[in-house]
Each structure stands twice: as C-alpha cells, then as structure tokens.
C-alpha positions, 0 to 999 in steps of 0.5 A: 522482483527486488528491483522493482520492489525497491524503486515501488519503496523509494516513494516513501521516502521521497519527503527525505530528499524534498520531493513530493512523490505521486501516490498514483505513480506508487500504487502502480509501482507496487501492482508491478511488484506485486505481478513479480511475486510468487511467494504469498508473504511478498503478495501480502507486503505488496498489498500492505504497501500499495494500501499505504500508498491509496491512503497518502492520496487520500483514496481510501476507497482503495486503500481499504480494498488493497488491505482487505486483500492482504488481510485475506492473505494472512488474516491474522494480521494486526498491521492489517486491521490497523491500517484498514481502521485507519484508512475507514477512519480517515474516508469519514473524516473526509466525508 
C-alpha cells in the first residue's frame, strides 16, 4: 500500500522536476492504491486524491464522483465539499 500510494503522490509533483504528468496514468495510480486499502481513512485519501487528479485533467465529471465517494466515506468533511464546488465550478466554467 505505501509503496503504491507514494508512486500514485509522485504525479503531483511532476511540475517540481519538469515534467508534465499524465492525470489518466494518476487516476489509475490512485485505483490501484485504493485496491490496497483496508482502513476507511486511506479508502477516503484515495478517493480525495484520485478527484484531484480528474480535475487537473479537466474531467470533472469524475472528479466529482470520486469526491462524493469520499464524502460519503466521512461526510463531514469540508476538504470535501470544497473540492467538489471547485470541480462543479470549473465543469461550468468550461461548458
């Protein structure tokens, strides 16, 4: 699980070593993390993450579900809520 959870972070700091990550390549990085997981705290950061990671690739559809997925996990969380106005904000920005 750490492993794999640390190769599926290293995307988001691609920019720092001059890289263009893939966000597709990311997503899937994070489903593989999130295939590792047994506790619902890491299941909530996978979902959080792979979200972040449809958004950067502008597929908000996406990332909005993979939110809602952590919110549902802990639905008090305002990280959350957050990224989900943020990503509906952006999908109708776009349209």
């Amino acid at each position: 699980f750490e492993l794999q959870k640390d190769y599926a972070f290293n995307f988001f700091l691609a920019e720092n070593f001059g890289v263009e990550a893939k966000w597709k390549n990311a997503a899937v990085a994070w489903q593989r993390t999130r295939e590792l997981t047994v506790k619902d705290e890491a299941l909530f950061y996978t979902w959080i993450n792979e979200g972040i990671v449809w958004t950067n690739d502008e597929s908000f559809d996406n990332a909005i579900t993979c939110l809602k997925e952590a919110l549902r996990i802990n639905p008090n969380s305002d990280r959350a809520k957050t990224l989900i106005e943020d990503a509906e904000q952006k999908r109708f920005a776009s349209q």
